[in-house]
C-alpha positions as a Markdown table, in Angstrom:
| # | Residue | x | y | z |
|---|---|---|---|---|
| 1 | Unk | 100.1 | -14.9 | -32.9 |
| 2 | Unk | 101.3 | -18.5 | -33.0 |
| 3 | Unk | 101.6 | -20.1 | -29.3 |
| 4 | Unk | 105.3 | -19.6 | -29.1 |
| 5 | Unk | 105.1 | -15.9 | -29.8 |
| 6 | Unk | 102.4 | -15.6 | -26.9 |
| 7 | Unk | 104.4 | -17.1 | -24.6 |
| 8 | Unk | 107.5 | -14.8 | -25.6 |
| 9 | Unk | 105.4 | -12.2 | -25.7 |
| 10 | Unk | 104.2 | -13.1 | -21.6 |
| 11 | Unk | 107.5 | -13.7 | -20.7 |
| 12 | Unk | 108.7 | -10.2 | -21.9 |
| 13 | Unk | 105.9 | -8.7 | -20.2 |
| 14 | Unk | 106.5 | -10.6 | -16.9 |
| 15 | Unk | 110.3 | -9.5 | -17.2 |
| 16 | Unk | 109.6 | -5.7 | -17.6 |
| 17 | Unk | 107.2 | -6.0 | -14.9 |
| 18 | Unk | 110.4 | -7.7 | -12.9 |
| 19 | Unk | 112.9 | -5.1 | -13.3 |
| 20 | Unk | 111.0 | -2.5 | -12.4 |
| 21 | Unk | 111.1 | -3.3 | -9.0 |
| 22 | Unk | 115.3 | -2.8 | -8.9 |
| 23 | Unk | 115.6 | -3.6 | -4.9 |
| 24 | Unk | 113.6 | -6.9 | -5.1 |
| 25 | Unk | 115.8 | -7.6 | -8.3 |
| 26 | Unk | 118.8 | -6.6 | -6.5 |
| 27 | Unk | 118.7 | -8.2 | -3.6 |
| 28 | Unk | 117.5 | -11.7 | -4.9 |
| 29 | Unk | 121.3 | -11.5 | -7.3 |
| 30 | Unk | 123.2 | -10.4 | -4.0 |
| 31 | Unk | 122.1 | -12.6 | -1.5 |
| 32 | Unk | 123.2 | -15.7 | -2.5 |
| 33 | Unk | 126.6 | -14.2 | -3.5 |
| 34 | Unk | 126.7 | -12.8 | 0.3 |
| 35 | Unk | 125.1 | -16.3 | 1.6 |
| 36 | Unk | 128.1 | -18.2 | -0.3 |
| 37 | Unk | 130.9 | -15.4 | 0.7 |
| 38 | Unk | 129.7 | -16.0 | 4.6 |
| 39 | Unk | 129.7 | -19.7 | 4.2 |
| 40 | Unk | 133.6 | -20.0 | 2.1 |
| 41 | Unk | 134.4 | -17.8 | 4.9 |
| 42 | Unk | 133.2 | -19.3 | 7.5 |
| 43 | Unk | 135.1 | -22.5 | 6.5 |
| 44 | Unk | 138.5 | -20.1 | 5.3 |
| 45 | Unk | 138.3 | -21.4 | 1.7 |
| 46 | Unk | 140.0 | -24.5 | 3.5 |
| 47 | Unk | 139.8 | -28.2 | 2.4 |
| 48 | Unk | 137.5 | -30.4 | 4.0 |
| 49 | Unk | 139.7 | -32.8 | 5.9 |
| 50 | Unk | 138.7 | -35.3 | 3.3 |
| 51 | Unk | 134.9 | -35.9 | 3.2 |
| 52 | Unk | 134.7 | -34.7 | -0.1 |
| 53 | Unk | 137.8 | -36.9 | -1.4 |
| 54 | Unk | 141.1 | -35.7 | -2.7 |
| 55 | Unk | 142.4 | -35.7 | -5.8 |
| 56 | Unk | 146.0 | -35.4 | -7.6 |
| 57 | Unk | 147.0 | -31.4 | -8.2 |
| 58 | Unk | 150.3 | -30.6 | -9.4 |
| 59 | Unk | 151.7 | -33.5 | -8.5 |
| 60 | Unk | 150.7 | -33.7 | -5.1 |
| 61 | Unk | 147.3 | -35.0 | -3.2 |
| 62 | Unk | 144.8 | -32.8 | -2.5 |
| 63 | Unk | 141.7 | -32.4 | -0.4 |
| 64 | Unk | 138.9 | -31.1 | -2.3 |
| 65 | Unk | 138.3 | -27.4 | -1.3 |
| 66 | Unk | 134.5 | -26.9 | 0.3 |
| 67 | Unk | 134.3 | -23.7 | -2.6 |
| 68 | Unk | 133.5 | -27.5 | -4.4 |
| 69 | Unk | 130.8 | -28.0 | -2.4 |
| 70 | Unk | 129.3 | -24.6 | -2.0 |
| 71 | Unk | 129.0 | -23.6 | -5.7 |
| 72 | Unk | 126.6 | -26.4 | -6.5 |
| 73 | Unk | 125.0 | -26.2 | -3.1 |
| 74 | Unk | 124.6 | -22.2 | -3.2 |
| 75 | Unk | 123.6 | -22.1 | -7.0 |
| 76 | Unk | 120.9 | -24.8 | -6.3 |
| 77 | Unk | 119.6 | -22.7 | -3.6 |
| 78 | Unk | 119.2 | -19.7 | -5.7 |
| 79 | Unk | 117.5 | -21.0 | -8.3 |
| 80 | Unk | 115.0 | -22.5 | -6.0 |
| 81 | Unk | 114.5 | -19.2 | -4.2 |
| 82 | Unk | 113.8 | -18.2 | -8.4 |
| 83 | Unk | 111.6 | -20.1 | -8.9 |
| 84 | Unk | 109.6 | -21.9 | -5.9 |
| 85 | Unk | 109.8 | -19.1 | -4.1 |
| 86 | Unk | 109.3 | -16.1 | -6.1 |
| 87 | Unk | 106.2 | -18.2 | -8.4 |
| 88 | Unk | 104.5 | -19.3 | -5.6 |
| 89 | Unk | 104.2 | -15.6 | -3.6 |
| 90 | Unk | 103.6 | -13.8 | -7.1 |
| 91 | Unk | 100.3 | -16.3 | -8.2 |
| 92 | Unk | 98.9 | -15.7 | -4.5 |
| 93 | Unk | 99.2 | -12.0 | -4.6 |
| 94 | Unk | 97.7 | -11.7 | -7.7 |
| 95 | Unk | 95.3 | -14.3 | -7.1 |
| 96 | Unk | 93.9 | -12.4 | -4.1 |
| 97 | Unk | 94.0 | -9.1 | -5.7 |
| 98 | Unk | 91.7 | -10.6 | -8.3 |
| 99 | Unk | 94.2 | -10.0 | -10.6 |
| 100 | Unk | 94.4 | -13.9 | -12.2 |
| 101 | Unk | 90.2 | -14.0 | -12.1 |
| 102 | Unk | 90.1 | -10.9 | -14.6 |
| 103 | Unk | 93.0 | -12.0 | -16.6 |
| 104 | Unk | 90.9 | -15.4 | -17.1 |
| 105 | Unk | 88.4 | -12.8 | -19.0 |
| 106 | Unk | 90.9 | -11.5 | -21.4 |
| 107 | Unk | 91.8 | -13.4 | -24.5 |
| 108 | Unk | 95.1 | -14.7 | -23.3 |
| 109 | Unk | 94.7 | -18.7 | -22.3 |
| 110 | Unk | 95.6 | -19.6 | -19.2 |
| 111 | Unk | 98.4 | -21.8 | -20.6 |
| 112 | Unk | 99.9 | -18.8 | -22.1 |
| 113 | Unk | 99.7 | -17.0 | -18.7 |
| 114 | Unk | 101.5 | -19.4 | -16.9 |
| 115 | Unk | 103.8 | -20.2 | -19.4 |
| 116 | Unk | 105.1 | -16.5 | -19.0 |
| 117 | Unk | 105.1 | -16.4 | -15.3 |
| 118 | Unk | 107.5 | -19.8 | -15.2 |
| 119 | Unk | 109.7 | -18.4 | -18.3 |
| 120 | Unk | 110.5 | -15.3 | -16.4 |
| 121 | Unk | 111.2 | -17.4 | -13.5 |
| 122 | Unk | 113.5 | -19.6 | -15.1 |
| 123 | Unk | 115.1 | -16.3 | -17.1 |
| 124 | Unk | 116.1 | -15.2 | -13.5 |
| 125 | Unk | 116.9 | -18.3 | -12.7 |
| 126 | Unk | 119.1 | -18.7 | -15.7 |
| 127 | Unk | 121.3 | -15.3 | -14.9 |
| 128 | Unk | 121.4 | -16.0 | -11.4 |
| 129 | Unk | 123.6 | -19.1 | -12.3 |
| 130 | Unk | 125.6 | -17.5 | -14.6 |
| 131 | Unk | 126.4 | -14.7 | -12.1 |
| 132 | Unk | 126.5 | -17.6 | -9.6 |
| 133 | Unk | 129.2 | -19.3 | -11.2 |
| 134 | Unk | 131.2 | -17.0 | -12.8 |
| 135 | Unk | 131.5 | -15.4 | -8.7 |
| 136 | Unk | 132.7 | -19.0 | -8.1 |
| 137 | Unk | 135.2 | -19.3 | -10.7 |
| 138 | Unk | 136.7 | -16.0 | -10.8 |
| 139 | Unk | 136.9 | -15.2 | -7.5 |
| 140 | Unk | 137.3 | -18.3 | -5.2 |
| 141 | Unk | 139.0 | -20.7 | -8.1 |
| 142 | Unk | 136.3 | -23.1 | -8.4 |
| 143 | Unk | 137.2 | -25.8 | -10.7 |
| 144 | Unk | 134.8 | -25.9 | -13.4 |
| 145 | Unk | 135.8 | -27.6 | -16.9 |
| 146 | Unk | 134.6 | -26.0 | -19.9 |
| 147 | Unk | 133.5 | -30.0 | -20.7 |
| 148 | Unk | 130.8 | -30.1 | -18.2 |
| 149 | Unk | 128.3 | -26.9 | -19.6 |
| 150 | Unk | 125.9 | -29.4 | -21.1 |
| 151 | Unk | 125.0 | -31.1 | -18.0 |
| 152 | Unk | 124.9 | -27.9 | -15.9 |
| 153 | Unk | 122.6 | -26.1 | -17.9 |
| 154 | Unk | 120.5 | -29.6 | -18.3 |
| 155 | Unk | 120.0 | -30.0 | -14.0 |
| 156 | Unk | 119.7 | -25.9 | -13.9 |
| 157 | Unk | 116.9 | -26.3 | -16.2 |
| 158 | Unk | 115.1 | -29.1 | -15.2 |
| 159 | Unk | 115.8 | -28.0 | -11.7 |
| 160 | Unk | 114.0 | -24.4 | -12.4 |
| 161 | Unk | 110.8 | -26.5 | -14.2 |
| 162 | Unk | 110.4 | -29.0 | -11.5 |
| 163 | Unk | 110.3 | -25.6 | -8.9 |
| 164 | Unk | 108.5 | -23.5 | -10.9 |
| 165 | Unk | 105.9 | -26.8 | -11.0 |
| 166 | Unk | 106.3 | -26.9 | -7.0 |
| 167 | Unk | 105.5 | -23.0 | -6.9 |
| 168 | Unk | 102.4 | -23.4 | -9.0 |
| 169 | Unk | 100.8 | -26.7 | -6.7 |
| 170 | Unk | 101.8 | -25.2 | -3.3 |
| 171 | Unk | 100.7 | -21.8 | -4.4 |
| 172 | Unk | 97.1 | -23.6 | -4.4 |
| 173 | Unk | 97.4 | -24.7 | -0.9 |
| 174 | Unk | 97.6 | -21.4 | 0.4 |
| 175 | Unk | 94.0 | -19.8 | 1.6 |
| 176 | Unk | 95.3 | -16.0 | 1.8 |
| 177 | Unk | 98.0 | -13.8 | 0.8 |
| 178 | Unk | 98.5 | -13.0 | 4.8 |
| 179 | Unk | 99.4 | -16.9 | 5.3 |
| 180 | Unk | 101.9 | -17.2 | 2.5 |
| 181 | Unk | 104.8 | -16.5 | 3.8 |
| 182 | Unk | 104.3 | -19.1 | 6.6 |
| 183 | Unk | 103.3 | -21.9 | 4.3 |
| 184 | Unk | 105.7 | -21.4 | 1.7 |
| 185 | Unk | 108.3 | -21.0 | 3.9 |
| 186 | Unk | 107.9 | -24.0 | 6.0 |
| 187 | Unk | 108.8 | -26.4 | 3.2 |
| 188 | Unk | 111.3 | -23.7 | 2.1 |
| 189 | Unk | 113.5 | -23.7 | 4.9 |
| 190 | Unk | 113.2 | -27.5 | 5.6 |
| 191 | Unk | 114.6 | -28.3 | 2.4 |
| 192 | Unk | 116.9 | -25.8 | 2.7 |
| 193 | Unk | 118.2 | -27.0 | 5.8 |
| 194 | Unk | 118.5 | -30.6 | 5.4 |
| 195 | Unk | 119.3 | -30.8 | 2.2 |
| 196 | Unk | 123.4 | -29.9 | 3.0 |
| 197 | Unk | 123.3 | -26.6 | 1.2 |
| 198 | Unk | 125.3 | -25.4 | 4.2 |
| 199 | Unk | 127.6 | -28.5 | 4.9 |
| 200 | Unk | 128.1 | -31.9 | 3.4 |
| 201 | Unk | 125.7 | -34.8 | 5.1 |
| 202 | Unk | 125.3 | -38.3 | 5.1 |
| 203 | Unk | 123.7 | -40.8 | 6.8 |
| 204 | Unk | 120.0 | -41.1 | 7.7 |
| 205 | Unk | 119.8 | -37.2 | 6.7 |
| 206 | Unk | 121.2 | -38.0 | 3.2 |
| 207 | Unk | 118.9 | -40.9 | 3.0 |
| 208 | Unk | 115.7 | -39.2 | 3.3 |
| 209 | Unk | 116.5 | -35.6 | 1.5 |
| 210 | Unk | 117.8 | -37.7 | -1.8 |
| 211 | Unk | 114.2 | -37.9 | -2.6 |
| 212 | Unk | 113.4 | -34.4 | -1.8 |
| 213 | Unk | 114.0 | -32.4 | -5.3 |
| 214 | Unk | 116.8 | -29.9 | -4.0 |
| 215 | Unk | 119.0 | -32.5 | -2.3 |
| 216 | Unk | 118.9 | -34.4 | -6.2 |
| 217 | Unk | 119.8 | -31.1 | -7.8 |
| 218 | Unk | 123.0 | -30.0 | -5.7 |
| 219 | Unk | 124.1 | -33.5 | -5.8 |
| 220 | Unk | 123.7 | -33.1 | -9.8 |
| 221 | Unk | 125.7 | -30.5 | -9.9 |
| 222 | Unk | 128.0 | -31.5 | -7.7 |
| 223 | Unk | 129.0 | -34.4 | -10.4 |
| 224 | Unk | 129.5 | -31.3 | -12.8 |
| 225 | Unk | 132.1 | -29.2 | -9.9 |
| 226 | Unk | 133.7 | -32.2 | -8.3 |
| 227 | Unk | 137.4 | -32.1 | -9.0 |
| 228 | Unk | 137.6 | -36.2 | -8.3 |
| 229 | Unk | 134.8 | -37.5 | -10.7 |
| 230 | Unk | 136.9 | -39.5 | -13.2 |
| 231 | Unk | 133.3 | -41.2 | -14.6 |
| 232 | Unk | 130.2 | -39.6 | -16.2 |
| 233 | Unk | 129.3 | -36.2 | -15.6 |
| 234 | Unk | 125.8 | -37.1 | -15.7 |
| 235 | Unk | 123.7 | -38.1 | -12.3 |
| 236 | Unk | 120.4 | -40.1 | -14.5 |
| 237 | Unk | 119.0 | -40.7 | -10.6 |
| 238 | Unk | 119.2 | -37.5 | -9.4 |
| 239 | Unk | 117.9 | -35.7 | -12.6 |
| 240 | Unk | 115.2 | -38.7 | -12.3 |
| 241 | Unk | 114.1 | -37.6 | -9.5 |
| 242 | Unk | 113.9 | -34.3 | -10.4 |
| 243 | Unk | 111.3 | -35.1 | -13.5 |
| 244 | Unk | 109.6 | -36.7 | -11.5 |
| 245 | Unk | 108.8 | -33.8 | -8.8 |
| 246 | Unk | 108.3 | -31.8 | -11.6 |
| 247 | Unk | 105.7 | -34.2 | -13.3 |
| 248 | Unk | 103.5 | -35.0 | -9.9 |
| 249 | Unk | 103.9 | -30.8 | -9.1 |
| 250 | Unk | 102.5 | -30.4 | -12.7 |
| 251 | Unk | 99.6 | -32.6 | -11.9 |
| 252 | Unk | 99.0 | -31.7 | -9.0 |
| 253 | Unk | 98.5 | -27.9 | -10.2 |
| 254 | Unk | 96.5 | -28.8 | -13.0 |
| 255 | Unk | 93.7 | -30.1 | -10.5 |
| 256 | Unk | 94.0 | -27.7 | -7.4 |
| 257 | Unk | 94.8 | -24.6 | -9.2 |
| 258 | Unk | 92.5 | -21.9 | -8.2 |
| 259 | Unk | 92.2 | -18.2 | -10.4 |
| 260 | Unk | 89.8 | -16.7 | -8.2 |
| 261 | Unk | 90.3 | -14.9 | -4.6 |
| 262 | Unk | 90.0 | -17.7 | -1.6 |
| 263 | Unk | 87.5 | -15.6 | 0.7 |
């Protein structure tokens, strides 16, 4: 086989093995659907006073809705959850249940391993957006021109890689499958929370998160949703700064990975 079709072939493996475990595939599609129909709720689908800007609708000035805000924000939570998340927990489990040592005695390199765990990832990743957006543009009237798909499916992407790349190097950090959820949690949540997935920030909190990769990618996509951007629909820093975690994750996991149990 040439090394794309052993990757494919990984990756299709990896995927069968996903779906056959419906309620975990279930409930990573719904949540962020229910997280982003609690937090449009929350706010009554109603403008945001202003912070976001305003811009000229039917002839009349407009505050930009905070549906604006949330698809980017929302999306760019999911596919973290994807692919930080769901990489880093699946390479420990299988790490400890010995299951990476005896696949490092089959045939299959350990590229080609990898390669399939991280394409699954970013497959799920790929139809979470798509059902992620379409739930924003059908149902809540997020603006969304047909103009901007390039650069959305360029920060998605990058965005998964640069996770999937965190997953991998914090996934060697973790001594036991028992502490794994702690540890990959901790700098879960914190990026979660001050990252403004659930509100728009500024200030000293935007300061330091902008070089945290999932402040870059909502911000990224927020160029792509944001009604008032009359310039390019390309953020180069942000998507910079997502490379960049991507590349130093990379490294990182090429040194510190470990394939057999932690005992």
């Amino acid at each position: 086989m040439t090394d794309v079709a052993l990757v494919a072939s990984q990756i299709r493996y990896e995927q069968k093995s996903y779906w056959r475990n419906p309620g975990a595939a279930f409930f990573t599609f719904a949540f962020p659907l229910v997280f982003f129909f609690i937090l449009v709720s929350l706010a009554g689908n109603q403008n945001d006073k202003g912070d976001l800007g305003t811009y000229v609708h039917n002839g009349h000035r407009v505050a930009v809705k905070l549906v604006q805000y949330y698809t980017p924000s929302i999306l760019s939570y999911a596919v973290m959850s994807a692919c930080f998340l769901a990489v880093a927990m699946t390479l420990v489990r299988q790490r400890e249940a010995g299951i990476l040592k005896r696949m490092r005695g089959t045939p299959l390199p350990a590229w080609a391993y990898l390669g399939g765990v991280v394409g699954s990832a970013i497959v799920v990743a790929g139809l979470l957006s798509v059902v992620c957006v379409g739930f924003a543009v059908t149902v809540y009237g997020a603006y969304f021109p047909i103009g901007h798909i390039a650069p959305l499916v360029v920060t998605i992407a990058l965005g998964a890689l640069a996770f999937c790349a965190l997953g991998i190097a914090v996934s060697s950090l973790i001594p036991n499958i028992d502490s794994g959820p702690a540890i990959i949690n901790l700098p879960y949540f914190v990026l979660v929370f001050i990252s403004g997935t659930y509100f728009p920030i500024s200030g000293t909190l935007n300061s330091v998160s902008k070089d945290l990769p999932l402040r870059p990618m909502i911000l990224s996509l927020y160029t792509v949703f944001d009604p008032t951007n009359s310039g390019s629909i390309w953020s180069g820093r942000d998507l910079l700064v997502l490379a960049l975690w991507g590349v130093g994750s990379s490294v990182f996991a090429v040194r510190h990975f470990k394939w057999t149990p932690r005992r």
